[in-house]
N, C-alpha and C positions, 0 to 999 in steps of 0.2 A: 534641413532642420533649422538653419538659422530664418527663414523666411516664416516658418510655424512660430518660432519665438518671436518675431517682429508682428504676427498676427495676433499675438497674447495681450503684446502694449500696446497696441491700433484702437485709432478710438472706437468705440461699440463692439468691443470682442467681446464684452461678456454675454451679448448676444447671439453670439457664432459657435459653431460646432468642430468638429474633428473627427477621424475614424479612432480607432482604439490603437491602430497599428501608430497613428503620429501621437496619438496621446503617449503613447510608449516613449517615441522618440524623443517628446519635449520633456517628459518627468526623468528619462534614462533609465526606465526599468522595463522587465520583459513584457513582453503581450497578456503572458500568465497575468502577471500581478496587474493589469489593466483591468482584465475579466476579472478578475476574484474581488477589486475595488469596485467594481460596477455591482457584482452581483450583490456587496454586502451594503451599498448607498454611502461607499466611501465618494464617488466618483459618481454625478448624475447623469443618465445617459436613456437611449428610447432603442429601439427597433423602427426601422425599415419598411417599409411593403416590401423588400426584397428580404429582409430577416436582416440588414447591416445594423452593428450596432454604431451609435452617433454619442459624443459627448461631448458637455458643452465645454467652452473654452473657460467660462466662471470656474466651475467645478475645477479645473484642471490647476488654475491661479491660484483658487481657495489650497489646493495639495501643495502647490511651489511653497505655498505661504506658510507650509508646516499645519496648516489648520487638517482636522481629520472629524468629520462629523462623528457621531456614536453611530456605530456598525452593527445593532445587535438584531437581533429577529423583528423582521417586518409587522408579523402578525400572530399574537396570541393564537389565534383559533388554528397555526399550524401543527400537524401532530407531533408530537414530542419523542421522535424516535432515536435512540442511538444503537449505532453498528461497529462489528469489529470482524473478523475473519481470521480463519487459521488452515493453511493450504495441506493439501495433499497430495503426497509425489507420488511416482509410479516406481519400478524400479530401477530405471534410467535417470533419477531425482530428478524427471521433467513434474511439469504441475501439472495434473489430472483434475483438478478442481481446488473449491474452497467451502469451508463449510460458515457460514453466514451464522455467525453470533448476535442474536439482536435483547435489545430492552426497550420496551417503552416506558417511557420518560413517568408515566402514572400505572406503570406495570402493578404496582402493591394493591393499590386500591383495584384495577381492574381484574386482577387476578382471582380474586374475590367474587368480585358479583358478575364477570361473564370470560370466562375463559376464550372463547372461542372468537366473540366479538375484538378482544385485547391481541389477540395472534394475527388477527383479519385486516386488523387497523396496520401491524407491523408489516404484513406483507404486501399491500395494499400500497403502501407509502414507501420501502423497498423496491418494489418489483417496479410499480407505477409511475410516480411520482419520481423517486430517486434515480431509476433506471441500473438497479446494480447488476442485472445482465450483461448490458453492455459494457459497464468495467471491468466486468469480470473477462472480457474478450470471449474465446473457444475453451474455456473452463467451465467445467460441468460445479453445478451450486447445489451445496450438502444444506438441508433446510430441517432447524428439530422442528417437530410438531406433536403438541399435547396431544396426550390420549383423546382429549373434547373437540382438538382441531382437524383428528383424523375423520369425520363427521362431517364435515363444513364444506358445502360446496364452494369453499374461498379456494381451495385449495385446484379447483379445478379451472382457475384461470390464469395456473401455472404452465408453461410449456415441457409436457415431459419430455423430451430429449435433451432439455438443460438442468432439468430438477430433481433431486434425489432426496427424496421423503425421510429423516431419520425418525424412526418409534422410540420411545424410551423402552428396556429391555424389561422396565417396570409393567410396564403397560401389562393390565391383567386383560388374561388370553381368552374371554368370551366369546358368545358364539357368533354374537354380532361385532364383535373386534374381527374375529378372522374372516367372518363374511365380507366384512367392508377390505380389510387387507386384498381379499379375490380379488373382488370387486374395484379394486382400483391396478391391480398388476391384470386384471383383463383390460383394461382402460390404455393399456402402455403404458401406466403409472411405476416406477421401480422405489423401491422402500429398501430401506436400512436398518438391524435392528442394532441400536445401540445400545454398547456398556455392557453386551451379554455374557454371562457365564452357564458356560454348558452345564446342561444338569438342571438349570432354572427352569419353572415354569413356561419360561419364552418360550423356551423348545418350539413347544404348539406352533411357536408362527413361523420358525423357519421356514418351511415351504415358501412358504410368501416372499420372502427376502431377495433380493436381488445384491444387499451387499451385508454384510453384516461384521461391525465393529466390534475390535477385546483391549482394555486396557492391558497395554504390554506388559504392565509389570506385575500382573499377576500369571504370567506365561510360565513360567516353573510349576506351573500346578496343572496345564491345559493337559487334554487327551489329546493324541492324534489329530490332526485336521480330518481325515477321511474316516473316521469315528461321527464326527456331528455335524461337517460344515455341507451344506448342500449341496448336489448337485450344480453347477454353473453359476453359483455364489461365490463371492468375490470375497478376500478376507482382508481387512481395513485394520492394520495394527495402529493403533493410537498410542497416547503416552509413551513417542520413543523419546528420551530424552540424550542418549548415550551412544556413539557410535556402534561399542558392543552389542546394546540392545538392537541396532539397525539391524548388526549383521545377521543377531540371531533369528529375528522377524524375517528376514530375508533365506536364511535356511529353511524355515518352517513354512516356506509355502504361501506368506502374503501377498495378495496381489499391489496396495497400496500402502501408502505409510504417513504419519499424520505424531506430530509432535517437535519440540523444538532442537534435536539434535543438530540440525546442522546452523545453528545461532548462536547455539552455547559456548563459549573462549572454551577448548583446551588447551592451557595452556605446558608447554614442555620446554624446559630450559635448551639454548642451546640449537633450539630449532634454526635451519637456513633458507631463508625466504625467494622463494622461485626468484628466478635472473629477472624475468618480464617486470614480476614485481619491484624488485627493487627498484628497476628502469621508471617504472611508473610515478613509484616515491619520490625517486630523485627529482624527475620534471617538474612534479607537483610542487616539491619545496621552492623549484628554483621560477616558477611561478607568484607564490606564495613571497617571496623576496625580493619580487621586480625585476628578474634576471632580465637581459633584453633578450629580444626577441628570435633573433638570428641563433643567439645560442640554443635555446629552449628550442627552434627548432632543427639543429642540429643533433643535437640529444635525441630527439625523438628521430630522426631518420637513420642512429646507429643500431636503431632495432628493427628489422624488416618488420616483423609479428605484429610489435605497436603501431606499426605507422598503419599496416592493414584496416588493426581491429578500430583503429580510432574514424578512418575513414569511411568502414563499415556502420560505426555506430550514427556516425556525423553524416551520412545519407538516407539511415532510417527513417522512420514514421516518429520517433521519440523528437529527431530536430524538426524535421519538418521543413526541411529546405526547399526553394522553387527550381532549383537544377543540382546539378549532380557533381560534388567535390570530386577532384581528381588529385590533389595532390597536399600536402601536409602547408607549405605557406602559405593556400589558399581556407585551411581548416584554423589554422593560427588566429589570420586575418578574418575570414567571416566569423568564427566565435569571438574573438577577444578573448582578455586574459581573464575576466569572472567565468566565461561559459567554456572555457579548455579548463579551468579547472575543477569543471563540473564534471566535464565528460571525463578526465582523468581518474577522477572518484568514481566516475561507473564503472570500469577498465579497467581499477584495481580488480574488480570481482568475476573477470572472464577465468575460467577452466584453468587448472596451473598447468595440465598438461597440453592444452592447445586454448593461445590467448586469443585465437578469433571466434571461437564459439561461446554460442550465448543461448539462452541465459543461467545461468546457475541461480537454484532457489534461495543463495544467502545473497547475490545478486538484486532480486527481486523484493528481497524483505529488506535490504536494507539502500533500495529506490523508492518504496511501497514511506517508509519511515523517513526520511529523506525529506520526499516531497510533501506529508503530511507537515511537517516540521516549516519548513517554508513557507507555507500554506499557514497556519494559523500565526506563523512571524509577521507576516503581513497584516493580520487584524490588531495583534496583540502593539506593534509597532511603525509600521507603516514602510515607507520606502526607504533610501540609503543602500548598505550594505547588510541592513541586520537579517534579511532574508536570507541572502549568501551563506551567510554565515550559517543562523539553521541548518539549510541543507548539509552543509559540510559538517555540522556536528551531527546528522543523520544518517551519514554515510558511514563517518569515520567510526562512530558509536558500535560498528560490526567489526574494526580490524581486528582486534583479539579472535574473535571467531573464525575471521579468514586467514591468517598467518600466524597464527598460535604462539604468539611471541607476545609478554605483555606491554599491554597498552603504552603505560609511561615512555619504554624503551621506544616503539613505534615511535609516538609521538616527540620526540627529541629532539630529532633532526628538521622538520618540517616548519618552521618558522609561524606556527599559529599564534593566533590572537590569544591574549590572556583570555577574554572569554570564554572563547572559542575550547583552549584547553582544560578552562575550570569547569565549565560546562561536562566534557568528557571523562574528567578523571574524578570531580568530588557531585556532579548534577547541581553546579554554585549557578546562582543568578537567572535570568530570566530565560535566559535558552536551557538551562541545567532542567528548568522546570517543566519547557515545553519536552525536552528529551523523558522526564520520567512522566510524563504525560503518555507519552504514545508507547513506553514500555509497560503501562498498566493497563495499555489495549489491546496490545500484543498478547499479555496475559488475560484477555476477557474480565477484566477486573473494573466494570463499571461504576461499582460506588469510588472506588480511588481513582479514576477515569475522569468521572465529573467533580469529586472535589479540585484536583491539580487544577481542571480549566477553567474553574470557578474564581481559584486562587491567581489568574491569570488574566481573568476578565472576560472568558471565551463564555458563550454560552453552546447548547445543546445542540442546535440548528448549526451553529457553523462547525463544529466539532463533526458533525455528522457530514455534512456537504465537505470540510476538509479528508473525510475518508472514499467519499466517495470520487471527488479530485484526485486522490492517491491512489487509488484504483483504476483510474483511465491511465495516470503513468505509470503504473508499473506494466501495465497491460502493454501499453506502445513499447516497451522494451521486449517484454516476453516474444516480441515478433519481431524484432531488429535484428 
């Protein structure tokens, strides 16, 4: 490292180059925030004929210097898409899919004068361009599609064994509606009808369905499931918000389950927090305080479970290591103390009945929140610590929900940053904002979506490229 830094003040370096992995080591931040400054023209950099990316050493001096060029969209004539997602478990609460929320950026106006064209454009730039297959990993993607887009041969440069067509249960049941319905489940195409209530005209297209969605809370009124639901139709309970609701969804025969109960704080006084956990807390804190090192990893070897699951984690595809950790002072030492107490905050979220299994979907959502949150820290502020930080208000933003104890209390002992905790407890300051940023995503709530990033400096294009970043990592966990 120190010879990269002597190659920065060498005469003619602003003419010389670097890979992304030394540009890391001379700025001190991760590879991530290399690539994320390259892609936004934080950081000037080319491709390879092998595909390596090179940046120049100017560029790099310009970032030491604090200087940060304007980050924002390359080019107007990109399409103005944004994305949000909301998963669906099975009943092992593994993720069976996600269903793909999208708006285009001129949705109002195109909605209007070409429906189909406006749907064509979002998946086009989705599917194509964005590549949200691949972040989605082995997760099957739930896609609405207008009555007008049911029609459009756009639709047929979907791969169906990854694609699941949802209908509005609005959709009027014509003859050429059901024809093209055939017509696309002869195809291998599988469809969804959503929002249905028995009894509706939908009826007609049952047949057709391969899954078919009920808002759960209107379930006190349903008939029987073997009264209406198809043959070899799968029943997709939506809006569970409430454990109860899970359970009852789950007696009644659902195959799949989709809504935010397992996100939501219950909280219950008096609750006592799994052993693993606390184990976990305490490290964290005594991280968080500079503990030295020898202790920190003493603590973590009085827990067999921990020392497993961390070693488990720290050899996955999520770190991305070139050989294979074997023992906890070598996890210490190749992370350091910023990236142990990254992987500690993932490790809060393993199984409370067994901490080496992974991943649990409140796990997933709040790595999925996490890394989005880091990911736009970096545009919004650049390198240092404010990243870190992000993340760690992204993670921690779910402990209520994971140990049903509140927040405040949690957070007490833990030695965080006033930021850090104002951010958490009141959404104060500038991480407070990027946090209620990506809870109005999580709620599909795009006009408050883009005003927050607006108010932030973010625009639409990196909002969008920040989710679909957060999609590659939670994806590398869901396999760790």
């Amino acid at each position: 490292m120190t010879g990269l830094r002597d190659l920065l003040r060498s005469k003619g370096a602003e003419e010389e180059v670097c890979s992304t992995r030394e540009a890391a080591e001379i700025l001190g931040v991760s590879l991530r925030t290399i690539q994320v400054w390259v892609d936004n023209g934080i950081l000037d950099a080319w491709k390879t004929a092998g595909g390596h990316r090179r940046v120049t050493l100017r560029s790099v001096r310009r970032v030491m210097d604090g200087q940060y060029p304007d980050s924002g969209p390359r080019s107007d004539a990109e399409p103005d898409v944004l994305l949000a997602y909301q998963p669906i478990l099975d009943p092992d609460e593994k993720t069976y899919g996600y269903e793909l929320l999208y708006r285009s950026g001129d949705a109002k106006r195109a909605r209007f004068q070409d429906p189909v064209a406006a749907t064509a454009k979002v998946i086009r730039v989705a599917f194509g361009e964005l590549g949200v297959l691949s972040a989605m990993g082995d997760a099957v993607c739930f896609v609405n599609v207008d009555p007008e887009m049911l029609f459009s041969d756009a639709l047929l440069t979907l791969p169906p064994d990854r694609i699941v067509l949802e209908v509005p249960a609005a959709t009027e049941p014509t003859s050429e509606v059901l024809e093209r319905c055939r017509r696309l489940r002869g195809e291998g195409r599988r469809l969804l009808l959503d929002n249905f209530v028995p009894g509706s005209s939908a009826t007609r297209l049952l047949p057709e369905m391969a899954f078919v969605k009920v808002d759960w809370r209107t379930a006190p009124a349903l008939p029987p499931l073997a009264t209406w639901l198809p043959s070899g139709a799968k029943l997709i309970a939506s809006r569970i918000e409430t454990k109860d609701a899970y359970r009852l969804a789950q007696q009644a025969g659902a195959s799949y389950f989709q809504g935010h109960y397992f996100a939501r704080p219950d909280i219950v006084r008096g609750t006592t927090v799994a052993p693993h956990r606390v184990t976990i807390l305490e490290v964290l804190a005594m991280t968080l305080a500079d503990a030295d090192l020898a202790d920190i990893e003493r603590r973590i070897k009085a827990d067999p479970a921990i020392c497993f699951s961390l070693l488990r984690l720290t050899n996955s595809a999520a770190f991305r290591s070139a050989r294979r950790i074997d023992n906890i002072r070598e996890v210490i030492l190749l992370l350091g103390r910023k990236n142990l107490q990254r992987w500690l905050q993932v490790l809060l979220f393993a199984h409370e009945s067994d901490p080496a299994r992974f991943p649990s979907p409140l796990l997933l959502a709040a790595a999925f929140r996490a890394r989005l949150l880091e990911y736009l820290a970096v545009l919004v502020q650049g390198g240092g610590n404010f990243p870190e930080k992000a993340f760690m208000v992204g993670m921690l933003s779910f402990l209520e929900a994971l140990l049903h104890v509140p927040l405040p209390d949690v957070l007490r002992g833990l030695h965080l940053s006033e930021d850090v905790e104002g951010a958490l407890l009141c959404r104060d300051g500038t991480l407070g904002g990027l946090l209620a940023l990506a809870e109005a995503l999580d709620q599909g709530d795009f006009d408050d979506a883009q005003a927050k990033a607006r108010s932030v400096g973010i625009v639409n294009e990196q909002l969008r490229n920040g989710v679909i970043d957060s999609m590659h990592f939670r994806s590398t966990l869901a396999h760790a």
